[in-house]
C-alpha positions as CSV (number, residue, x, y, z in Angstrom):
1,X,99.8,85.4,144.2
2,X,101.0,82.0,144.1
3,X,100.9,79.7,140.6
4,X,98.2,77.3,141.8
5,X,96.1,81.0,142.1
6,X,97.2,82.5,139.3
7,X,96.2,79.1,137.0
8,X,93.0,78.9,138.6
9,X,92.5,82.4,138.2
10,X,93.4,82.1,134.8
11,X,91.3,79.2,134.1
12,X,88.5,81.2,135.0
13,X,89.2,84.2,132.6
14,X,89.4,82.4,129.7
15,X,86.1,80.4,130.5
16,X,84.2,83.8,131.3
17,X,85.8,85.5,127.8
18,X,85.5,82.1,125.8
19,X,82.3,80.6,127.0
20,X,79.9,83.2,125.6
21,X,81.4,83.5,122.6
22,X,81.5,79.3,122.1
23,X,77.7,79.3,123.4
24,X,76.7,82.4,120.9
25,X,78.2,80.7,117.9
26,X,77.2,77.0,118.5
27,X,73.3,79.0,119.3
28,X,74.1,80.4,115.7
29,X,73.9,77.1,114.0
30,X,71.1,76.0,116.5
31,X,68.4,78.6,116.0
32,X,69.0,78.7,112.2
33,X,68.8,74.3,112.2
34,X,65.6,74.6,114.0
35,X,64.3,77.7,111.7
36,X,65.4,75.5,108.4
37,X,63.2,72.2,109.8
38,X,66.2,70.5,111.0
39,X,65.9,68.1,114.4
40,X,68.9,69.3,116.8
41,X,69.4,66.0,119.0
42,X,72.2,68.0,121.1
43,X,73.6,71.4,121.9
44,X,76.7,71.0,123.5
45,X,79.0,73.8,125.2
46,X,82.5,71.9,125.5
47,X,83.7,68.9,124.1
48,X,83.9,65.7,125.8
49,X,82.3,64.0,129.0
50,X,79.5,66.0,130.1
51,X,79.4,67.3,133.1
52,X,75.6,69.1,133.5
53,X,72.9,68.5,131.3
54,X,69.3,68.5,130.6
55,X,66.9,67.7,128.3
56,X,63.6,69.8,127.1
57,X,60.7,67.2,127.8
58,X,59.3,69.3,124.9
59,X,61.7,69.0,122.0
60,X,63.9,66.4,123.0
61,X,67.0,68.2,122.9
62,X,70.0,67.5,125.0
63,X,71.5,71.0,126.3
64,X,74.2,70.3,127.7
65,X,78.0,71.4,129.4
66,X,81.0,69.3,128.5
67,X,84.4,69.0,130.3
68,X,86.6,70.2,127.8
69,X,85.6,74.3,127.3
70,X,87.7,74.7,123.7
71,X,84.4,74.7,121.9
72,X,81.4,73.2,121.2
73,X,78.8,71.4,119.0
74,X,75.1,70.7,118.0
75,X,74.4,67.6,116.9
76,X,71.5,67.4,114.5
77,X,69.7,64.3,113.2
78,X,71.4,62.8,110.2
79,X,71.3,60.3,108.5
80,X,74.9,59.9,107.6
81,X,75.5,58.8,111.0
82,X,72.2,57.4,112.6
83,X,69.5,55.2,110.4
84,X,66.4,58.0,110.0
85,X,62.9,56.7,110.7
86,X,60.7,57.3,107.5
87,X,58.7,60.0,109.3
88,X,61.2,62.1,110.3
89,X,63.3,62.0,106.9
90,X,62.1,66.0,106.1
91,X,64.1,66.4,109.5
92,X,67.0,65.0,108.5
93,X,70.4,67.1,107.7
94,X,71.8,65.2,104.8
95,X,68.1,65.5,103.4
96,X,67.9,69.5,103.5
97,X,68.9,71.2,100.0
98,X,72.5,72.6,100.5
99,X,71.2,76.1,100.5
100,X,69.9,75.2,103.8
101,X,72.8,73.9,104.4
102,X,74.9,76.2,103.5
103,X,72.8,78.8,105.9
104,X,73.2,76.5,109.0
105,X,77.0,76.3,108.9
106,X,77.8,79.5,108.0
107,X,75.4,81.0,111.0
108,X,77.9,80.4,113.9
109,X,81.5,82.7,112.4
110,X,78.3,85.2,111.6
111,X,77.3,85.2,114.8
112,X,81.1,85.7,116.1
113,X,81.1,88.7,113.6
114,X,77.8,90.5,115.1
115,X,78.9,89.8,118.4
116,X,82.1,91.4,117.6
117,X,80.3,94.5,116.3
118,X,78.2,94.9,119.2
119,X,80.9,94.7,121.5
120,X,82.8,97.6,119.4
121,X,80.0,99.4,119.2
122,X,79.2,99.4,123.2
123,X,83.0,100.3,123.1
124,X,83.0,103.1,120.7
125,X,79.6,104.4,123.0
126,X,81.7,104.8,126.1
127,X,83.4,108.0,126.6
128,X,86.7,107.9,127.4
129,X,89.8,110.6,128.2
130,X,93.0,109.3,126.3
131,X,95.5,110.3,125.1
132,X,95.5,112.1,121.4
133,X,98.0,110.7,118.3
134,X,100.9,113.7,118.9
135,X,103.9,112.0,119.3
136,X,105.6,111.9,122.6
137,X,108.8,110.8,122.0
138,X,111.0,108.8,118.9
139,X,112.7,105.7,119.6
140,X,116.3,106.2,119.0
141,X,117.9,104.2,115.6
142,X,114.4,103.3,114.2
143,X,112.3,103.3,111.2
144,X,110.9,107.0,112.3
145,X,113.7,108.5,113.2
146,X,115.5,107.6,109.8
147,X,112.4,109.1,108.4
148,X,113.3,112.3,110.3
149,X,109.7,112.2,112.2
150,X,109.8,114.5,115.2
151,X,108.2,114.4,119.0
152,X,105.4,117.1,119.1
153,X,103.7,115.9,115.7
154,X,100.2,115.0,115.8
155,X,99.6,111.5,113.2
156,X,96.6,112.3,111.4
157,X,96.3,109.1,109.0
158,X,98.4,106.3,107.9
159,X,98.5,105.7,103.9
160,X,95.5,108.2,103.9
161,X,94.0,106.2,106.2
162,X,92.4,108.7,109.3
163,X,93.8,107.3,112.5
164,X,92.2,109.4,116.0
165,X,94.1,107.6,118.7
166,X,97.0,105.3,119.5
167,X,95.0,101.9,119.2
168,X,94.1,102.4,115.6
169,X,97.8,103.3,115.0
170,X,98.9,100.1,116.4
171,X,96.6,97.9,114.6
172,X,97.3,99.7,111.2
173,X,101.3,99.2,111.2
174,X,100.6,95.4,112.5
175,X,99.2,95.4,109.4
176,X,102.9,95.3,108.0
177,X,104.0,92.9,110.1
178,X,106.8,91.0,108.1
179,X,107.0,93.5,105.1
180,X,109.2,95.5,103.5
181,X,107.5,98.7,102.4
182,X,107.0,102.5,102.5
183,X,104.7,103.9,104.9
184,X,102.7,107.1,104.3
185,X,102.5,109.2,107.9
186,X,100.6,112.4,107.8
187,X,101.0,114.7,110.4
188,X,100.1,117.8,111.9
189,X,102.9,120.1,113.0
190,X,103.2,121.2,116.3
191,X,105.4,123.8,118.2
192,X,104.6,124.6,121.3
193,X,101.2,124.0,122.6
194,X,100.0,125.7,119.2
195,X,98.6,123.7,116.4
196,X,99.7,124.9,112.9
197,X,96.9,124.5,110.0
198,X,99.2,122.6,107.7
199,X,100.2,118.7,107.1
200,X,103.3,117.2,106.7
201,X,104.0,113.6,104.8
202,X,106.2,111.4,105.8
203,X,107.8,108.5,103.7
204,X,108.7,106.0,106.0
205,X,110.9,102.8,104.8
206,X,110.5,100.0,107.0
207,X,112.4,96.6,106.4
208,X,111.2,93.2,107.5
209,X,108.5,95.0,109.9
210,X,108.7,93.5,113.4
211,X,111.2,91.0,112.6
212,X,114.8,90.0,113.4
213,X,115.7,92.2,116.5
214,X,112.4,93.9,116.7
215,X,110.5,90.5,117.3
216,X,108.6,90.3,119.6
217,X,108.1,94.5,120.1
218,X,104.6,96.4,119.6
219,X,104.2,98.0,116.5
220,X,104.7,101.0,117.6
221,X,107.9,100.8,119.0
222,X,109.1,98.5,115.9
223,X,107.9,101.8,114.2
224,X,109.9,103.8,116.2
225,X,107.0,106.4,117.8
226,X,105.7,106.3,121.1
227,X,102.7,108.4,123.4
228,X,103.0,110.4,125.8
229,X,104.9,108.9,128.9
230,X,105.3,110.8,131.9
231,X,108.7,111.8,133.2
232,X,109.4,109.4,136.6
233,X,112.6,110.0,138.7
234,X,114.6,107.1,138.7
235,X,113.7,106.9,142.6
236,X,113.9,103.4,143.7
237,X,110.5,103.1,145.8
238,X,110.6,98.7,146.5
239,X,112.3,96.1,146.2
240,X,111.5,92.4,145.3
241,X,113.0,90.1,148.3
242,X,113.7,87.3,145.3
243,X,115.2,90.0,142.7
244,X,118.6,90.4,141.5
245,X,118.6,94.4,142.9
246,X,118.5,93.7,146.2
247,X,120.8,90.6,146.5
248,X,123.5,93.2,144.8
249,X,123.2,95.7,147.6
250,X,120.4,98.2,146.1
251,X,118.2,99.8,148.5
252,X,115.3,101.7,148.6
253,X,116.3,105.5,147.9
254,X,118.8,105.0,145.9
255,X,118.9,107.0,142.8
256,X,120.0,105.7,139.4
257,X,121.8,107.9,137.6
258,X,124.0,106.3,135.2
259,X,123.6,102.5,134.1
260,X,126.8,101.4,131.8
261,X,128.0,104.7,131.5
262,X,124.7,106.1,129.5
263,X,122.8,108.8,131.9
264,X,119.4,108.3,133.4
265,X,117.3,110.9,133.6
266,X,113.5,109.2,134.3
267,X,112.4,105.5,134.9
268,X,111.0,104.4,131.7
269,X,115.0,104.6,130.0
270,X,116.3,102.1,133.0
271,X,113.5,100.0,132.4
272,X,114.5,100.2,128.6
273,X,118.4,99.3,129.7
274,X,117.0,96.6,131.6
275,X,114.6,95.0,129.8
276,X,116.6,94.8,126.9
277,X,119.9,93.1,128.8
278,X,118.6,90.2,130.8
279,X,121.5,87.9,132.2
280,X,123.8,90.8,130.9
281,X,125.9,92.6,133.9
282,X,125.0,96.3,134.2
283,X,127.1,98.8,136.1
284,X,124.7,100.6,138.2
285,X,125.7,104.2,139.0
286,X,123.2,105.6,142.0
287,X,122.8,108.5,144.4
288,X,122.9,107.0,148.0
289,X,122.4,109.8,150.4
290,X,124.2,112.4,148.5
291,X,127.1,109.7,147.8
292,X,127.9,107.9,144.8
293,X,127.9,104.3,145.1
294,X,128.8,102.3,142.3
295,X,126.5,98.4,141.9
296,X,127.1,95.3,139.3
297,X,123.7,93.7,138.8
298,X,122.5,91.2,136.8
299,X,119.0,91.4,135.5
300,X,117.5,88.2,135.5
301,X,115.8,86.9,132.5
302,X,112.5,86.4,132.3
303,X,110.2,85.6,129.3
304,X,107.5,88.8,128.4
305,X,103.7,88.1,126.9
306,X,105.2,86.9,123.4
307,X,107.6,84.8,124.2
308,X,111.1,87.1,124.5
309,X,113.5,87.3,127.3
310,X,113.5,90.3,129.1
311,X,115.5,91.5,131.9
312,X,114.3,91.9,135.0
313,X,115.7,93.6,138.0
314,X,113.0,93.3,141.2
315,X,113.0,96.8,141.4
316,X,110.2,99.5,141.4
317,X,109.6,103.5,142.1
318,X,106.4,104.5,144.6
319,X,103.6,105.1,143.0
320,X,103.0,108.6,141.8
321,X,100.2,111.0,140.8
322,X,100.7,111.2,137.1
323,X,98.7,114.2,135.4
324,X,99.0,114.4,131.4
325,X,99.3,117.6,129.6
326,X,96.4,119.1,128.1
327,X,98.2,119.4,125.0
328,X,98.3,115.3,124.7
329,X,94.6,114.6,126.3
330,X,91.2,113.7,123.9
331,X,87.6,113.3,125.1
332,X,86.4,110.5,122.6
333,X,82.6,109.8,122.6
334,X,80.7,108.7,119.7
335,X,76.8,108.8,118.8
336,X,75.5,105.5,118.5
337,X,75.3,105.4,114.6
338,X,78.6,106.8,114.3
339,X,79.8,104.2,116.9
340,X,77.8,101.1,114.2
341,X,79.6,102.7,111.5
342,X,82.6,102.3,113.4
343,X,82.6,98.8,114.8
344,X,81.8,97.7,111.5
345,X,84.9,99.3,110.0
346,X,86.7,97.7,112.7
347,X,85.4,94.4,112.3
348,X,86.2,94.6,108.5
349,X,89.8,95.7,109.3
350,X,90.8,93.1,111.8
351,X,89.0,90.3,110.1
352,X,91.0,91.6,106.8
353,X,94.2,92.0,108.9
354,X,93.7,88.2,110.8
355,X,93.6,86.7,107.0
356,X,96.6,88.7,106.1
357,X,98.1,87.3,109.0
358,X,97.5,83.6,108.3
359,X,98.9,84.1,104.7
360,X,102.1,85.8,106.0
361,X,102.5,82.1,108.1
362,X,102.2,80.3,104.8
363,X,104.6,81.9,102.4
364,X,107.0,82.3,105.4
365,X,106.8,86.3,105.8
366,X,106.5,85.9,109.3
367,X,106.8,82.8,111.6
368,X,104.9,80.4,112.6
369,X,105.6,81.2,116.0
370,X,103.1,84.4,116.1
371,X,100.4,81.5,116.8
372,X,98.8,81.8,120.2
373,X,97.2,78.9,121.5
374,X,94.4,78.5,124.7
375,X,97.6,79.2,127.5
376,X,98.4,82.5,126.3
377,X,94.6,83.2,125.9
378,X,93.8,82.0,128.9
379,X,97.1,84.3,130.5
380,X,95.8,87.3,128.4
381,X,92.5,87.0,129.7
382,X,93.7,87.3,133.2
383,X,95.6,90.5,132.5
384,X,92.3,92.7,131.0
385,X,90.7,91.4,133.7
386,X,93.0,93.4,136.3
387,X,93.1,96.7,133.9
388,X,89.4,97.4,133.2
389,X,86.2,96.3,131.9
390,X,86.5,98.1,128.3
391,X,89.7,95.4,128.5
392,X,87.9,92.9,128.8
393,X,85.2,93.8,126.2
394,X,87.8,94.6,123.8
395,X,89.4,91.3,123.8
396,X,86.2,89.4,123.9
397,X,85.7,91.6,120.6
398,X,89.1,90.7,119.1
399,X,88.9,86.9,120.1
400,X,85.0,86.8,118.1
401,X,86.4,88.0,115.1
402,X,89.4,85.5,115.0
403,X,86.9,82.8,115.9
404,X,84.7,84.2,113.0
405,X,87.9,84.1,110.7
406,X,89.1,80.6,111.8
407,X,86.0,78.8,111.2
408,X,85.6,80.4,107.8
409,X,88.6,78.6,106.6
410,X,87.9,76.2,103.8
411,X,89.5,73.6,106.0
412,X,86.7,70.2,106.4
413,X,85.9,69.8,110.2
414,X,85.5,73.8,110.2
415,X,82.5,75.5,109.2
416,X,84.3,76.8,106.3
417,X,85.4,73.2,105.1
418,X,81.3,72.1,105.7
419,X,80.3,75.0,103.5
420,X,82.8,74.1,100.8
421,X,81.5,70.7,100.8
422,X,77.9,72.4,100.1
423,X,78.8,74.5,97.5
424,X,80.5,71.8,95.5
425,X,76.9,69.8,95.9
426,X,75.1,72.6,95.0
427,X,77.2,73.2,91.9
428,X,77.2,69.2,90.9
429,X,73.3,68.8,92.1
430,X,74.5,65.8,94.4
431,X,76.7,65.5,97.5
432,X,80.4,64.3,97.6
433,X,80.8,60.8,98.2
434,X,80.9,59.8,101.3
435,X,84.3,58.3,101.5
436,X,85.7,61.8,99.6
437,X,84.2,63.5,102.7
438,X,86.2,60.9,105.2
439,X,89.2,61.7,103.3
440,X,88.8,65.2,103.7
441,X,87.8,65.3,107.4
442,X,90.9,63.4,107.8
443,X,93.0,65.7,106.4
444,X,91.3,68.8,108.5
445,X,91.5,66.8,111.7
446,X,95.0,66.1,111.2
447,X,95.9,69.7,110.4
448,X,93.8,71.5,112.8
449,X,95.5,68.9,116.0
450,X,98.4,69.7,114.9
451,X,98.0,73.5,114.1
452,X,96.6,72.7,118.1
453,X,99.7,71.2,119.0
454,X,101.9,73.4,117.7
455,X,100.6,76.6,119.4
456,X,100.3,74.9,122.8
457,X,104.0,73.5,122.3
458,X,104.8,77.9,121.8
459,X,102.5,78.4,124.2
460,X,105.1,76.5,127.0
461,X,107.7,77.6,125.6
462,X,106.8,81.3,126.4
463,X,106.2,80.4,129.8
464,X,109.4,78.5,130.5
């Protein structure tokens, strides 16, 4: 696929994942403006020029689609920007009492939040085979195997918290991203394919979580625990005619057995070697028709989803049938008002987790540089495309609830900031002044372009 393709491809994720959720909010605001008595003059998907609208001979109202897709609008009538005619002044915005008010802004981040649940809720609906919480293997020199966790256990909760599969695992140590804590892991026992009846606690100590050398890493292997992963010979199956493996004389059928010295055994520990030794030179050890033939390759570096140089060697194994154990398969089906119950938690959790997150940035727990801007989006996008539809479902899910979050900031030129400015008139009994209100949008705008700014600027430099 060339880059042109992949851009446009891209592009075109993002709009289909984004667009809904920008047209659900901004109808939010809409429906509840027009329930309140409030004229809506224009409802605008996008920002900028337009490039499609039309306008209800019956209302009045511009609907419209606008060039640039990072949001939207509606644009009531109000009087703090247009001179109001004296018979449509119970129409007017800036003439509603702020309860109203209050109601219109804050109906677009709730309608991010019920979308959100919804789309968990179809999720959680869906039967799906996957794999079950016993661990496959520990990551050598990490937090679990300090801990003295072992393969075979089954993770029953975190802090007391239940956890039934490998997603909620992940989202519950992100949780700790930046800290320095203990961890509570209780597990069930395992020998064999034989379940015992009792738990086991775990202490875990984990220091700066996800920082420093493990920046960058999923939570899970930050952690130091990992699924199931099935055991691939190290067979080399392809070869990329730009990669650094086949410029250094590796063919297809080769064997790697030893890289640096340190024996290989299955595929997914060279890719670990590799990965973590970009524009490093590895001695290659591989079986070559029953000969041993000795390569020096240089993996090339490359930069991964967040951002960190990875190696990459233009190699690859044939595909293989890949059957998992029955001791590390679940069904997982809910009832639909188990599957409510659930999306609400979930909701709850990641919009408690997304706050956590942004307070981390401000004291300096964790860096700035965990902000994702509309490139990385947009790449994201792409990728759940190519895996599934439950992919895509769940990111759309994930994206509502940080759209929900963001908004809700008390920041002015957010919905949050607007519904500050309400409260405060509902507490005095009369609005802000009006130049208090410039001052503050100012402020906002200048923040939020540059909060903009900075998470493109990241956004390129992950890419070059």
């Amino acid at each position: 696929m060339s880059l042109l393709t992949t851009i446009i491809f891209s592009i075109l994720a993002a709009i289909l994942v984004l667009g809904p959720l920008i047209a659900l909010h901004e109808w939010g605001h809409y429906i509840v403006a027009r329930l309140c008595g409030v004229k809506v003059l224009t409802y605008s998907i996008g920002f900028g020029p337009k490039l499609v609208s039309w306008t209800s001979k019956k209302t009045g109202i511009d609907y419209r689609i606008s060039a640039l897709p990072l949001g939207g609008y509606v644009k009531m009538l109000d009087s703090r920007e247009i001179k109001v005619a004296e018979h449509e002044k119970h129409l007017d915005f800036n003439n509603q009492h702020p309860l109203k008010k209050i109601a219109i802004v804050l109906a677009g981040p709730l309608m991010n939040f019920v979308i959100a649940i919804v789309l968990f809720w179809v999720l959680f609906m869906t039967p799906s085979e996957q794999l079950n919480t016993r661990i496959g293997s520990i990551v050598p020199n990490s937090f679990a195997q300090t801990a003295q966790m072992q393969a075979g256990d089954m993770i029953s909760a975190i802090d007391g918290k239940p956890v039934n599969n490998w997603e909620a695992i992940n989202y519950k140590l992100a949780d700790y991203m930046g800290e320095t804590a203990n961890i509570s892991v209780t597990v069930t026992p395992y020998q064999g394919d034989t379940a015992q009846h009792t738990t086991k606690n775990y202490q875990v100590a984990i220091k700066e979580f996800m920082q420093g050398n493990d920046k960058g890493k999923s939570p899970l292997v930050a952690f130091g625990v990992a699924p199931w992963q099935p055991k691939i010979k190290p067979v080399i199956g392809q070869l990329s005619e730009s990669g650094a493996a086949i410029r250094q004389g590796m063919q297809v059928g080769d064997t790697i057995t030893h890289i640096n010295g340190t024996e290989i055994n299955d595929w997914l520990s060279a890719v670990d070697i590799i990965k973590a030794s970009p524009e490093k030179l590895l001695t290659f050890r591989v079986l070559r028709s029953g000969n041993a033939v000795e390569l020096k390759i240089m993996p090339q570096g490359k930069k991964d989803n967040s951002g960190k140089e990875v190696g990459f060697l233009g190699a690859g194994v044939k595909p293989v049938d890949i059957k998992i154990p029955e001791s590390y398969k679940q069904m997982v089906v809910y009832d639909p008002i188990t599957a409510m119950s659930k999306s609400f938690d979930k909701t709850a959790s990641m919009s408690l987790m997304t706050l956590k997150s942004m307070g981390k940035m401000l004291t300096g727990m964790i860096g700035l540089d965990n902000l994702s801007g509309p490139i990385t989006i947009a790449k994201v996008a792409k990728q759940t495309f190519e895996i599934s539809w439950q992919a895509v479902v769940s990111f759309a899910a994930i994206i509502s609830v940080s759209l929900a979050v963001l908004n809700l900031l008390p920041i002015p030129v957010l919905d949050g900031g607007h519904m500050l400015y309400y409260l405060i008139e509902l507490i005095r009994g009369k609005p802000l002044s009006k130049r208090t209100q410039i001052v503050g949008f100012n402020i906002g705008m200048l923040l939020m372009m540059s909060l903009m700014l900075l998470a493109i600027t990241l956004d390129i430099g992950r890419l070059l």
